[in-house]
N, C-alpha and C positions, 0 to 999 in steps of 0.2 A: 805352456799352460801351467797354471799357479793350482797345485791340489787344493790348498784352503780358500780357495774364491767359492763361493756360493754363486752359483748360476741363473737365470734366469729366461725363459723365452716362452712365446705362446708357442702352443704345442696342437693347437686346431689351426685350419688355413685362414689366413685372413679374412673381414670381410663379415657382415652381417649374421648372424644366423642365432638358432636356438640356442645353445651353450658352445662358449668358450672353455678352454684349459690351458691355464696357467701352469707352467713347471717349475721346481726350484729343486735344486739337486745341491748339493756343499754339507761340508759340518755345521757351517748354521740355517740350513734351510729351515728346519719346524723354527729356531727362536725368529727367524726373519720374519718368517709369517704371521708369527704370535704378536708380534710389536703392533701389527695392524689386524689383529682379529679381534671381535669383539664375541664372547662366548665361552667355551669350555678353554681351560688351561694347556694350548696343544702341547706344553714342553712334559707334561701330564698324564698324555696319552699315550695308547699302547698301539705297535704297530699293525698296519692295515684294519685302521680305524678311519670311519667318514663323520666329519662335525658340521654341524650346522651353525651357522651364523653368518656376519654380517664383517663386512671389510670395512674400515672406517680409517678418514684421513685428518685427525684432528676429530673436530666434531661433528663431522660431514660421512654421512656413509653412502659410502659408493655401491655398495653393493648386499645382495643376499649371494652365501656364497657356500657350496659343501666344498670341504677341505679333508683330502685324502692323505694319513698319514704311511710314508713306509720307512723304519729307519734300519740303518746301515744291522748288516752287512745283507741283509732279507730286501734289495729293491733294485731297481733295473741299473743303478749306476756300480750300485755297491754303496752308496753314500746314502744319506740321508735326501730321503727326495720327499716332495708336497707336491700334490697336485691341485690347484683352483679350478673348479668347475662353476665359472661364472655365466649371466647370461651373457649374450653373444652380441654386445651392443661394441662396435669398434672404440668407442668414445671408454666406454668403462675397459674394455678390455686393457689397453691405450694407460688411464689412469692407475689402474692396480700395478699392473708391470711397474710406469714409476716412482708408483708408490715405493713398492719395495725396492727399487736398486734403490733410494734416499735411504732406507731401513740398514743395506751394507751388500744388498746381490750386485750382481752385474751380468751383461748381456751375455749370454753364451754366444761362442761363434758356430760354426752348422758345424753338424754333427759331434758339439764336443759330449754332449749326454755320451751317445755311445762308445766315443771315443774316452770317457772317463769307465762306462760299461768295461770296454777289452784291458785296459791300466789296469782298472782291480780286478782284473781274472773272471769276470763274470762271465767273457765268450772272451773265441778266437778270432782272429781277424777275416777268416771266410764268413762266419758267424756273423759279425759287425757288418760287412758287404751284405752277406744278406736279409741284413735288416733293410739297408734301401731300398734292394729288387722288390722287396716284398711292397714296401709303400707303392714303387712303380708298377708291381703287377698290372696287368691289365686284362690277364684271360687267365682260368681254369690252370692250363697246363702251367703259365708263369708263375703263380701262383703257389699251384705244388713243386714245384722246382724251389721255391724259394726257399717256402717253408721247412723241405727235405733239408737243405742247407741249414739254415737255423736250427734246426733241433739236431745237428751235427754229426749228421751223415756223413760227409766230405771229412769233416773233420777226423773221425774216427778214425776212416779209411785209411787217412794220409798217415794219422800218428800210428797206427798199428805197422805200416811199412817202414817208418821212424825208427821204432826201437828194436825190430829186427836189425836195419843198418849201422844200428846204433852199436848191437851187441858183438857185428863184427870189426864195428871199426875200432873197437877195445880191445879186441883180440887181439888186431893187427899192429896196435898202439904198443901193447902188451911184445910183441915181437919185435918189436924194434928196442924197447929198453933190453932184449936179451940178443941183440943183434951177433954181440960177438958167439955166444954161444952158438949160435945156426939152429935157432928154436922154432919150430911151429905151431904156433895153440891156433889159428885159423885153418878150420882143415876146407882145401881150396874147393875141393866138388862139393863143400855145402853151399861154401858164397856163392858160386857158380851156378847150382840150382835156384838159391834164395834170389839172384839178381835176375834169371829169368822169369822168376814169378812174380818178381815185384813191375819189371819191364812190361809185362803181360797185360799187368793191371795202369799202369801207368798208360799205355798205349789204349789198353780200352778207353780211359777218360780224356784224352787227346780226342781219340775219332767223337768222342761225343761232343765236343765243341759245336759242332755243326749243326748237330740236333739243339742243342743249349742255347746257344746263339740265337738259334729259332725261334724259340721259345720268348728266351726274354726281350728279343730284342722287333721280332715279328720279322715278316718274310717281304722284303720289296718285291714287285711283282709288278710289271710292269704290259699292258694294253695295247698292242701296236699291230699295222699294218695299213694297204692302202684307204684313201678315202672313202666312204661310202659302204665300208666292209661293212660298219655294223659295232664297231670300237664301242662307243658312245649307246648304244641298246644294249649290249653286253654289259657292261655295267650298270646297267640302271636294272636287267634281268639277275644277277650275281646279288646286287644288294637289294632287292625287292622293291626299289624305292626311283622316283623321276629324281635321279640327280644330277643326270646331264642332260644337256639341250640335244635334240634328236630334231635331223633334220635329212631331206634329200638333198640339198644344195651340198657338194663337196666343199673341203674345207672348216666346215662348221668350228670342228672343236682346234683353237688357234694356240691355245695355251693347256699345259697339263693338269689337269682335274684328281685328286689325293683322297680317296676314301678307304677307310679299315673294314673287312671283312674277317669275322670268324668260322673260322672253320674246325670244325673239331677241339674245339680250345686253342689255336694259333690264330695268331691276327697275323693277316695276309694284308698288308698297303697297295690297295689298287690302286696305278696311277694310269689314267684314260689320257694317249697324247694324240697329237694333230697327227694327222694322216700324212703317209710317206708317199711324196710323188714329188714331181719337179715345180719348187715354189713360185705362184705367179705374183705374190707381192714381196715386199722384207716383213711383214709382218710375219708371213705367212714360214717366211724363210727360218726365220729365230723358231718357230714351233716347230718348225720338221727337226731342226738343230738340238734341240731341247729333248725332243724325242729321241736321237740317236744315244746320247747323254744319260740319259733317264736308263735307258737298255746297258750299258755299260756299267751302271751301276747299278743294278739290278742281281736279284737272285734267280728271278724264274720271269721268264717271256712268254704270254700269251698272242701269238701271230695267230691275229683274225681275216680272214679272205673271204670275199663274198664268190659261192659256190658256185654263181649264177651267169657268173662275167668273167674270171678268170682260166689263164688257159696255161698247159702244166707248163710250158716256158715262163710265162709270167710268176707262176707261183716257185720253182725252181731259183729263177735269180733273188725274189724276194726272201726267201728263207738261207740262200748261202749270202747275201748282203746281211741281215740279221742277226746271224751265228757267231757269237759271241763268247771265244773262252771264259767256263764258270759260270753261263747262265745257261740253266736249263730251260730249252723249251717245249710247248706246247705246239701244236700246229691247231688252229679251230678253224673249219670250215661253216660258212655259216649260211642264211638263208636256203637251208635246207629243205624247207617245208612250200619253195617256189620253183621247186625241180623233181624231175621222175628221179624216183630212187636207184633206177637202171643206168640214168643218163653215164656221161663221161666223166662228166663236172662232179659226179661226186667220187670215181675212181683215180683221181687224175695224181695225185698222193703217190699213187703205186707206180708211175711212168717219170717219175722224180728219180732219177739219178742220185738219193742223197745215205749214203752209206752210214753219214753220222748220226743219221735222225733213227729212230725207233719209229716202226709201225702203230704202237701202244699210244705212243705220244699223238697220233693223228685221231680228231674227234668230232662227230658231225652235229650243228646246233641250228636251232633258231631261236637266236634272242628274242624276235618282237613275238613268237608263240609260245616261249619260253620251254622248248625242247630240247631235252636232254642236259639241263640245266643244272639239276642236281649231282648228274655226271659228270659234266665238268669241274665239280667243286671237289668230288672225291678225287677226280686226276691230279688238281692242283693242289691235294692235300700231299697225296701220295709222290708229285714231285719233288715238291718242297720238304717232305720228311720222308724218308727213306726207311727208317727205324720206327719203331711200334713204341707208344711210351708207356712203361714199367714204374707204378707206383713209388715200389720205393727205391729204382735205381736213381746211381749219381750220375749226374748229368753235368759238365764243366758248362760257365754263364761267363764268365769274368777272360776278357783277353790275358790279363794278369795272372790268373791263375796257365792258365795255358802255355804264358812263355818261359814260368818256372817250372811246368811239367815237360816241358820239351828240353830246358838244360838239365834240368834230371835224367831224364831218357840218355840223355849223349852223355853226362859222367860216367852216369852206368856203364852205358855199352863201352869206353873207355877200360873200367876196369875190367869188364871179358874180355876185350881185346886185348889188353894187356896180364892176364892173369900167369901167361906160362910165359912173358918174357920180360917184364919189370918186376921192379925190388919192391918191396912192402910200402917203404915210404912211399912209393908213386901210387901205389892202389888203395893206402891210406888219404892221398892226398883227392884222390878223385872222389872218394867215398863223402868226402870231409863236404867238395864242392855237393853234389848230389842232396847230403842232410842241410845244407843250408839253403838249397832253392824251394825244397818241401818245406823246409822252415819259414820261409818269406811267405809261405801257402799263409800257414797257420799264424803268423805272427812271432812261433818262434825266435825268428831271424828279423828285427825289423827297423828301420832308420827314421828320421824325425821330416828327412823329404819325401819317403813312402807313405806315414802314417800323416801328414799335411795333404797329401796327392789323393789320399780316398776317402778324408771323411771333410775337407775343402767342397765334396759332392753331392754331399750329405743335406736336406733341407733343417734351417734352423729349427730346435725344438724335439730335432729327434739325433 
């Protein structure tokens, strides 16, 4: 990346609409602009000023246009940035852009705004990340996750445990230039305490990956058991809406059906598959297959059984065939509301030999009367998130961030394990490892194939 390029890209999504926005970020963004403005003198203006007039290419004007002035070091890149708030005509939008690369911009590649943002110090690179989540948000909870991140909560965190490791590994730097003397300025039971506090908190934001992960990434959940359960009503009672074909004919649903549910603020990915029994066509055979697949990759299984037909050996092998290391299930018993509440069929759960299932997890419904409906959506909250979500707690979203909080974790513990039987240099050198994987958190610590690898991800324009 060349710092004196002047950038350019649309900054609204492609495609028809009410206004467009133009961006231009460089040292010469406001004169680029000015070559084709027709109006007040922008190179004249004062920053976070909006000007009215008219874009003109020669003597053709293309447009009526407000032009947002912000210049360095007061604006989102740190450089001088313009924003064109055009109308939203693809043809005009289209012509201004090449308007000005001929004036001396040139296209920005994705994510380089932000990635020129973190260069001039304006965020850190957790900061920079979470400016995409944020674009990607898709629910409440994602959302405040992300934002918490951006306004640099994560960040804070990390750099406060930073410059305590910091201040011992100067110590221990500090003793080793005085090696021969046999000096100690690191007195050991404070590092000792200071690395179990820092371990403490570090490990908190590990276990919170799970929940984080949740959040940004939404919860697979996956629809399954035999034919005729009820799969395909459950769903269509879960999202209030006729989105699968409902039928008595077994087989119906041939191929896996993908709708998002919020709950709570997490988006849950219902996937509705063909029913589990022994396939009487190949059609039929690829959806049973598809299904077992879909469960495997899954977070959370809802095993639906019709309460009315099944018998507890049947329901037994179906749930230990099922049981899937790392997906949690559900057991739903359903067509509840076409049997005595006495019956067998609805105790039959209890005569189940299954030590790994939980009682809690067993829940009685009828989708086509839509009973106890709302309950199962609290279960399936309550599976899926374990933890209660905390306004402004930190919450880890990023795989990345997690696999440098995990070799932190083990430098660490390194140097407790070694505190009462290696030399300073060793427990200097581990400390050294530890502040450089917190480092890669923030940017601190960072390479030109890391910072290619996460704003490569980035959508052009932002």
């Amino acid at each position: 990346m060349n710092p004196t390029d002047t950038i350019i890209a649309l900054a609204t999504p492609a495609g028809t609409g009410a206004i467009g926005v133009i961006r231009l970020s460089g040292p010469d963004a406001i004169g680029i602009t000015a070559k084709a403005f027709k109006g007040k003198d922008l190179t004249k203006q004062a920053s976070h000023t909006i000007h009215f007039g008219q874009m003109v290419d020669d003597d053709a004007v293309l447009d009526e246009v407000l032009v947002s002035l912000f210049i360095e070091p007061r604006s989102y890149t740190g450089e001088n940035v313009v924003e064109i708030s055009c109308h939203g005509s693809q043809y005009i939008l289209e012509s201004v852009i090449k308007l000005l690369m001929r004036k001396g911009a040139r296209a920005a590649k994705p994510g380089e705004f932000t990635l020129r943002a973190f260069l001039n110090g304006r965020m850190d690179l957790s900061q920079a990340e979470a400016v995409a989540d944020l674009i990607a948000s898709n629910s409440k909870a994602s959302q405040q996750v992300a934002i918490q991140q951006l306004r640099g909560g994560f960040s804070s965190q990390l750099q406060s445990l930073r410059d305590q490791l910091v201040q011992f590994a100067s110590l221990i730097e500090l003793e080793l230039d005085f090696a021969e003397e046999d000096v100690e300025f690191a007195n050991r039971d404070q590092l000792k305490t200071l690395i179990l506090q820092i371990n403490g908190v570090i490990g908190s934001l590990i276990r919170s990956f799970e929940l984080g992960n949740a959040i940004k990434q939404g919860v697979n959940s996956v629809i399954a058991g035999r034919p005729n359960a009820g799969k395909s009503t459950l769903l269509n009672a879960l999202l209030n809406e006729e989105r699968a074909i409902v039928s008595h004919i077994p087989g119906t649903t041939r191929d896996t059906i993908e709708e998002v549910l919020n709950i709570n603020g997490i988006s849950f990915r219902l996937i509705d598959t063909a029913g589990i029994r022994e396939a009487t066509d190949a059609i039929e055979k690829i959806g049973v297959e598809r299904t077992m697949e879909k469960i495997s990759q899954s977070a959370l299984l809802l095993y639906v059984f019709d309460a009315t037909t099944i018998s507890p050996t049947e329901l037994q092998y179906d749930i230990e065939t099922l049981q899937t290391p790392g997906v949690k299930m559900l057991v739903v018993a359903n067509k509840i509301d076409l049997i005595n509440p006495e019956s067998s069929n609805i105790a039959i759960f209890q005569h189940c030999n299954l030590p790994t299932l939980q009682p809690s997890n067993f829940l009685q419904i009828s989708a086509k009367q839509k009973l106890n409906i709302e309950e199962l959506k609290q279960h399936i909250y309550s599976a899926a998130i374990s933890e209660k979500l905390i306004g402004e707690e930190t919450l880890v979203t990023n795989i990345r961030h997690l696999e440098a909080l995990t070799k932190t974790e083990e430098a660490l513990s390194r140097v407790l394990s070694g505190m009462d039987t290696v030399t300073s240099d060793f427990l200097a050198m581990d400390i050294k490892q530890a502040l450089h994987y917190l480092g890669e958190i923030t940017g601190a610590v960072t390479t030109d194939d890391l910072l290619k690898n996460i704003f490569s991800k980035f959508c052009i324009g932002k």
